[in-house]
C-alpha positions as CSV (number, residue, x, y, z in Angstrom):
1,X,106.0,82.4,117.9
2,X,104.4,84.0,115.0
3,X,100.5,84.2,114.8
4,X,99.4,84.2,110.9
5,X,96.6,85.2,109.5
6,X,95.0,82.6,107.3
7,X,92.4,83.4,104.5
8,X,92.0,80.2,102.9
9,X,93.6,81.1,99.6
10,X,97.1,80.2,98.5
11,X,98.7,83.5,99.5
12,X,97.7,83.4,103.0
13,X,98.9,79.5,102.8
14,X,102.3,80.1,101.2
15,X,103.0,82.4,103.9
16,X,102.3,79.8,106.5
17,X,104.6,77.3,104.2
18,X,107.6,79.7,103.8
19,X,107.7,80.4,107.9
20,X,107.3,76.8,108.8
21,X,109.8,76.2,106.0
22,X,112.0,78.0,108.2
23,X,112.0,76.4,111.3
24,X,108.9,79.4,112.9
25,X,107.0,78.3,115.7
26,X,103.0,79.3,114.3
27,X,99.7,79.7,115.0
28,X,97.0,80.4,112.7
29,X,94.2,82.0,113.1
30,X,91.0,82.8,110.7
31,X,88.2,85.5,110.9
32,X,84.6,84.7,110.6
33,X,83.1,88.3,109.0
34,X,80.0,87.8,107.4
35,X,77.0,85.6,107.3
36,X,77.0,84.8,103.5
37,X,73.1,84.0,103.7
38,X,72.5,87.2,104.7
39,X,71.2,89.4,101.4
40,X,73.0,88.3,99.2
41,X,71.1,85.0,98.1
42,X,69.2,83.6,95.1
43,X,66.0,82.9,94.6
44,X,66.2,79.8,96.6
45,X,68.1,81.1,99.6
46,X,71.3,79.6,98.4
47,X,74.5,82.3,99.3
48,X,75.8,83.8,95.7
49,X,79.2,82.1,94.6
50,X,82.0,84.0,97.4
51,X,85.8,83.6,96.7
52,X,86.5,85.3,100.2
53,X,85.3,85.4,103.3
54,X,83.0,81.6,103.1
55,X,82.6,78.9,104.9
56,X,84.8,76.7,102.6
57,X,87.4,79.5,103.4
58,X,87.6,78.2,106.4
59,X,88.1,74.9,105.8
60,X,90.7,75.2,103.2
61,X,92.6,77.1,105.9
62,X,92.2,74.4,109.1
63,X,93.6,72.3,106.0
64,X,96.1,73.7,105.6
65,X,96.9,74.5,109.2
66,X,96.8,70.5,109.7
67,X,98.8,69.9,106.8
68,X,101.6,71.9,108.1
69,X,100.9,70.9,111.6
70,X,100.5,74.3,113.4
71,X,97.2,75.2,115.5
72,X,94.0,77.0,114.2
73,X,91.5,79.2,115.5
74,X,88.1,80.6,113.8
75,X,87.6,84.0,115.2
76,X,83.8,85.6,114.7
77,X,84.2,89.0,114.5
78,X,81.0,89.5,112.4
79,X,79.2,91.8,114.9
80,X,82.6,93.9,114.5
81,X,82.6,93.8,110.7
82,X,79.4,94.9,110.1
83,X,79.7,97.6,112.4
84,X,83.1,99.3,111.4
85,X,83.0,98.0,107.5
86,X,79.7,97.2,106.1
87,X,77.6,99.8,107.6
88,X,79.9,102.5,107.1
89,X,80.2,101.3,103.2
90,X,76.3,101.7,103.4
91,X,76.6,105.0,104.4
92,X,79.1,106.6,102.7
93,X,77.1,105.0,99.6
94,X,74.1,106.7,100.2
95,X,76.1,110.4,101.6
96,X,77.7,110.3,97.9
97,X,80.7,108.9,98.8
98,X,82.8,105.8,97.2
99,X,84.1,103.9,100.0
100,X,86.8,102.0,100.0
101,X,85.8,99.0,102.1
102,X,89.2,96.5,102.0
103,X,91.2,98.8,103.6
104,X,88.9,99.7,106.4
105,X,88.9,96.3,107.4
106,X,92.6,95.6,106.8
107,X,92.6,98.5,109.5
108,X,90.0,98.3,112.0
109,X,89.7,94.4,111.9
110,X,92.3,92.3,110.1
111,X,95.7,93.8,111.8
112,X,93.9,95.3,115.2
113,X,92.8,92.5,116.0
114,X,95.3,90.2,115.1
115,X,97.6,92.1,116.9
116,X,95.2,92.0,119.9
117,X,95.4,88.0,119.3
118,X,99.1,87.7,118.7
119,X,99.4,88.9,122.2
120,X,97.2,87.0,123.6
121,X,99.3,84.0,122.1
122,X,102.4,85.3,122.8
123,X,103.2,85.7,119.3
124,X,106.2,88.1,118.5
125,X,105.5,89.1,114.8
126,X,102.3,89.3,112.8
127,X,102.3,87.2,109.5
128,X,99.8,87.9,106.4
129,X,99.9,87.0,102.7
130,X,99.8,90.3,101.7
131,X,102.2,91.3,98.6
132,X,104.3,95.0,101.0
133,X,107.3,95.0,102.4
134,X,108.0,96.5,106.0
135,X,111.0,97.4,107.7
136,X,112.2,99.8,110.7
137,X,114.5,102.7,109.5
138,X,117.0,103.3,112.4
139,X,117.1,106.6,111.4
140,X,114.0,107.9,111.7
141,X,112.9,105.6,114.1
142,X,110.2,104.5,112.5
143,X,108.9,101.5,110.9
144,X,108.4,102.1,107.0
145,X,105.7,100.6,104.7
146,X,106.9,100.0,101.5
147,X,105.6,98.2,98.0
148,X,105.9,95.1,96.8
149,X,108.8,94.1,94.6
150,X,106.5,92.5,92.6
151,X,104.2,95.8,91.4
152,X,101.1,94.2,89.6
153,X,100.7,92.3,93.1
154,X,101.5,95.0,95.2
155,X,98.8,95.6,98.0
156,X,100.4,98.3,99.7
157,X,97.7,101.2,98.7
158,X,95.4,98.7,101.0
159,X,97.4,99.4,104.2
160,X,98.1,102.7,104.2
161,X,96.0,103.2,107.4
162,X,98.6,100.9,109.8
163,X,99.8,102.2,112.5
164,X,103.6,102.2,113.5
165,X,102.8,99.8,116.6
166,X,100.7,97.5,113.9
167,X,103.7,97.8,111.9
168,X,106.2,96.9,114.2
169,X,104.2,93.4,114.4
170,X,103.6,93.0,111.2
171,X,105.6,90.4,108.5
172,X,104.6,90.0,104.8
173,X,106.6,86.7,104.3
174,X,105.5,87.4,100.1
175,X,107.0,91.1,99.8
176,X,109.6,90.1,97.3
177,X,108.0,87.6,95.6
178,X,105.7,87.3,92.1
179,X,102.2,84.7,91.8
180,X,103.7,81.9,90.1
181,X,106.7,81.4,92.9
182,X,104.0,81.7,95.3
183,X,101.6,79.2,93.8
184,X,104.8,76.8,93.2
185,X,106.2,76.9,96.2
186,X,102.3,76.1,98.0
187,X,102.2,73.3,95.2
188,X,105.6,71.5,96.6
189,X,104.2,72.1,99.8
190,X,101.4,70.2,98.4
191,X,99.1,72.7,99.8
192,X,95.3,72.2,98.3
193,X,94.8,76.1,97.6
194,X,98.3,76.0,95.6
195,X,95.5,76.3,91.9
196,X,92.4,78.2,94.4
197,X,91.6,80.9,91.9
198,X,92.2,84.6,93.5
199,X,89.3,86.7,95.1
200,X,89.0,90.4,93.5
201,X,85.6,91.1,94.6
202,X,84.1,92.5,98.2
203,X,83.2,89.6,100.2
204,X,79.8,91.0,101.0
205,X,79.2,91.3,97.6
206,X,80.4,88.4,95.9
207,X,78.2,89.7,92.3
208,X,79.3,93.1,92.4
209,X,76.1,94.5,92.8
210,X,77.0,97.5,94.8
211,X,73.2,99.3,94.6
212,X,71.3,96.5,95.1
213,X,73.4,94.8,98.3
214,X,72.4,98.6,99.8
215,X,69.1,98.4,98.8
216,X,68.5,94.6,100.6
217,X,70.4,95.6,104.0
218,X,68.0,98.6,104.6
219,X,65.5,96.9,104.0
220,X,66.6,93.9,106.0
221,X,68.4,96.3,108.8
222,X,66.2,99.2,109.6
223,X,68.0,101.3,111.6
224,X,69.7,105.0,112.4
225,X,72.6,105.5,110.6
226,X,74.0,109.3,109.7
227,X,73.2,110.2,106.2
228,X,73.3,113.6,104.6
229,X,70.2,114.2,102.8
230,X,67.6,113.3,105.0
231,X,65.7,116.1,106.7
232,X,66.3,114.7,110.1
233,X,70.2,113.6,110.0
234,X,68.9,109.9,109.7
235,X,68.8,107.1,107.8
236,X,65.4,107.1,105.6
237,X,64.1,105.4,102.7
238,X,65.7,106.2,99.3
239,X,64.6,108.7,97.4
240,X,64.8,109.5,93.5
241,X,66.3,113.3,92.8
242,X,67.6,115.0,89.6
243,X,69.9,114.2,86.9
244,X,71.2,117.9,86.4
245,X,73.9,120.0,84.5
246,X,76.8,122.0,86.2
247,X,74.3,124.9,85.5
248,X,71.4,122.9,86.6
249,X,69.5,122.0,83.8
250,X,67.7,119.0,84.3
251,X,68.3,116.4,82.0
252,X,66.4,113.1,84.1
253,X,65.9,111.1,87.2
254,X,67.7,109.0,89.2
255,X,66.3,106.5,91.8
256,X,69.1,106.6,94.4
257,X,72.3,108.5,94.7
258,X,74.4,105.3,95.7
259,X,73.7,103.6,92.0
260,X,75.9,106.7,91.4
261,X,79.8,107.0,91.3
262,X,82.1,109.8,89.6
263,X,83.6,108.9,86.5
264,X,80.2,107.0,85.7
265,X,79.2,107.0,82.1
266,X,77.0,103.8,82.0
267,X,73.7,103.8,83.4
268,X,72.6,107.3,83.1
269,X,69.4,107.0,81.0
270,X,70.1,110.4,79.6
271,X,70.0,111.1,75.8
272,X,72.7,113.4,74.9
273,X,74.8,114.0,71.8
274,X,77.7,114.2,73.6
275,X,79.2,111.4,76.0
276,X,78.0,112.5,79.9
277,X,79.6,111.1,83.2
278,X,78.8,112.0,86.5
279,X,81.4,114.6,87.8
280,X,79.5,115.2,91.5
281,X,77.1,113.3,93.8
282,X,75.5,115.8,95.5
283,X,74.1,113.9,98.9
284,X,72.7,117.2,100.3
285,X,70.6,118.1,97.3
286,X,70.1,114.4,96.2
287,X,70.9,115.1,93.2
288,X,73.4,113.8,90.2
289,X,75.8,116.0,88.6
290,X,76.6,115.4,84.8
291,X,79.0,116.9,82.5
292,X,81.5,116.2,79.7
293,X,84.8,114.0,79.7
294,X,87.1,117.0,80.3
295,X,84.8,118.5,83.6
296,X,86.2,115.5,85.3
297,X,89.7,116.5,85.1
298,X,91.0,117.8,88.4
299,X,94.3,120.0,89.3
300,X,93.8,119.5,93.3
301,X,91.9,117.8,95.7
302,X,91.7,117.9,99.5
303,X,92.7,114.9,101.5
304,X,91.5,114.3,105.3
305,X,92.2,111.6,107.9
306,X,95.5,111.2,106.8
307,X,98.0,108.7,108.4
308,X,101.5,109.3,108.5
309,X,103.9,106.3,107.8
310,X,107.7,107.1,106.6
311,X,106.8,110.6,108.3
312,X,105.4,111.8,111.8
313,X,104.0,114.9,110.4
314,X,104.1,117.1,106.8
315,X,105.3,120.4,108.2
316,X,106.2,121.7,104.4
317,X,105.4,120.8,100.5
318,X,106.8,117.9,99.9
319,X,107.0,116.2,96.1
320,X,105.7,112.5,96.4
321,X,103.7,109.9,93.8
322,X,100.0,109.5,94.5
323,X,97.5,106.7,93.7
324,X,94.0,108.1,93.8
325,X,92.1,104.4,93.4
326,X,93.6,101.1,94.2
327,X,94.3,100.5,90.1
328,X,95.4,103.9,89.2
329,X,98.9,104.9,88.6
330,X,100.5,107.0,90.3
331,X,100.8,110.5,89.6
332,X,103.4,113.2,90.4
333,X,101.9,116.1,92.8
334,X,103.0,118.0,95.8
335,X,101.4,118.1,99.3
336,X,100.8,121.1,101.0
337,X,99.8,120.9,104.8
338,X,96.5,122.4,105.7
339,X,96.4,124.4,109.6
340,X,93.8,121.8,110.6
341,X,96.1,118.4,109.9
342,X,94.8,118.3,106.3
343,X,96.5,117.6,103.1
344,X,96.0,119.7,99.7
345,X,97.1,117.4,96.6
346,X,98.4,119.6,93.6
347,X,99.2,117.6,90.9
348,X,101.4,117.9,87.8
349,X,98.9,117.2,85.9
350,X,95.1,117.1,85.7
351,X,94.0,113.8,87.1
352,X,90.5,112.5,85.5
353,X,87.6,111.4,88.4
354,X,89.0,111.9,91.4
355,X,86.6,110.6,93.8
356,X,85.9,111.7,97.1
357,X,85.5,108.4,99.6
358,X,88.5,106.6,97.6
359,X,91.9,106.9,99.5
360,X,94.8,108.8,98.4
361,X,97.9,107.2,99.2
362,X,101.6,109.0,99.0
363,X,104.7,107.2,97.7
364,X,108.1,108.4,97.7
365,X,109.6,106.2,95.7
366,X,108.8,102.1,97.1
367,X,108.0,104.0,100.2
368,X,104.7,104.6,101.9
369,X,104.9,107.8,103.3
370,X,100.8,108.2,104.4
371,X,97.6,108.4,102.6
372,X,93.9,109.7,103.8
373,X,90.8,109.8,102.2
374,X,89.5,112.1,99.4
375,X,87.1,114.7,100.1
């Protein structure tokens, strides 16, 4: 049996399609994540328009399920999602970090826990409509994460963070194929999410509106939570700080560090006959650092919390590809193991706004070899 994990959108649905195509014993199952009444909502109370993560979600994937003729479950696991993604995102936000909040839940939700539930099902294999490739080389003796064939689809940067026993579950039924086979193979099926449009946004924010979904959930969720520039540790109310200068010249103010990302140009409020972007968010001082186009260029950075995939360890340099955000290409660099399980990143050439909070993740070739997280 083979428990597959079913979003609502034509991906996840295709999946299900191609297995039962093939003659797979399934079981679906869906995640209930987040409340979309809670902060983001008009001024009526209605939820703002969600492409992920709703309520019709849901129903386009019991649809499906039935259409098929494979079993379904709904699984709440909001209580687990707000505590190991969305409060995390909060914080890392306001200690001047960019998070990265897809793939924590890919890791701490999505896969662990349908891992947890393919066992509890007996399921052998783990199914998702993600566009990677996995396979086991005999070899090493590891199970290998690699990209999709098709790259503009390829989600592999989002699962860096698997582990090899998550791996060893997991199947990715779309690995070698592109969007239109997928949404014409769901429309033979005649599957009703074969023409659902695709979900690029966070589904606790459906508008985008990173500062302001903050803003509502401290004010809605008062709480202690570990940020860096309040006196006591804690999570307090936010504070407006300076606008400075690598020498620290103050140029303005800002109301809030986490309306603040590197690479920034828009938004400043800062006359200046040059172009400025922000090159540093300084959570300690609460402050915003500014400078030109070329102070954002970067020759290294350090990587932490890394997770090896292709590898068990780096014990030397090693020459691999790395994508610093999720639509970056990759870059040529080597990695250089640090005493304390870090990673320093030398590339071949200066890479513009690296951020720290985005993940790095290390290709060698289609091949995953590990990522971490920019610091």
């Amino acid at each position: 049996m083979i428990a597959v994990a079913m979003s609502g959108g034509v991906d996840s649905s295709t999946a299900a399609a191609l297995l039962k195509n093939q003659g797979e014993e399934l079981v679906g199952f869906s995640m209930q994540l987040w409340n979309q009444r809670r902060i983001n909502v008009g001024p009526d109370g209605e939820p703002l328009p969600s492409r992920c993560c709703s309520l019709d979600d849901l129903y386009d994937a019991r649809t499906v399920a039935n259409r098929l003729g494979f079993p379904f479950y709904v699984v709440n696991l909001e209580s687990e999602f707000e505590r190991d993604v969305v409060q995390p995102f909060v914080v890392n936000y306001l200690n001047g970090l960019t998070p990265s909040p897809c793939i924590a839940c890919n890791s701490f939700l999505k896969f662990d826990k349908l891992v947890e539930l393919a066992r509890s099902a007996e399921a052998t294999k783990v199914a998702t409509g993600h566009y990677a490739r996995v396979t086991f080389d005999e070899s090493s003796g590891r199970w290998c994460l690699l990209r999709a064939v098709n790259r503009a689809k390829d989600q592999s940067y989002f699962l860096f963070e698997l582990t090899q026993e998550q791996l060893s579950y997991a199947l990715f039924p779309l690995g070698e194929m592109t969007k239109q086979e997928v949404r014409e193979i769901a429309e033979k099926a005649g599957l009703p999410t074969a023409g659902k449009p695709e979900s690029q946004e966070i589904c606790f924010v459906p508008d985008g509106n990173y500062a302001r979904f903050i803003e509502r959930y401290l004010l809605e969720e008062p709480r202690s939570l570990p940020v860096l520039n309040q006196p006591n540790g804690q999570i307090g109310p936010i504070s407006p700080g300076d606008i400075v200068t690598r020498n620290g010249e103050v140029l303005g103010q800002h109301q809030g560090i986490h309306r603040y990302t590197v690479g920034q140009r828009r938004g400043l409020g800062i006359a200046a006959p040059d172009p400025l972007y922000v090159i540093e968010v300084d959570a300690m001082h609460n402050r915003v650092v500014v400078g030109s186009s070329e102070d954002l260029l970067k020759n290294e950075m350090l990587v932490r919390r890394i997770n090896w995939i292709s590898i068990p360890s780096l014990t030397r340099p090693q020459r691999v590809e790395v994508r610093i955000r999720s639509r970056a290409e990759e870059s040529p660099a080597t990695l250089y193991p640090s005493d304390d399980g870090d990673v320093i990143v030398r590339f071949d050439q200066p890479q513009r706004a690296v951020t720290p909070g985005q993940a790095a993740v290390f290709y060698d070739g289609d091949i995953v070899v590990g990522g971490g997280w920019i610091a």
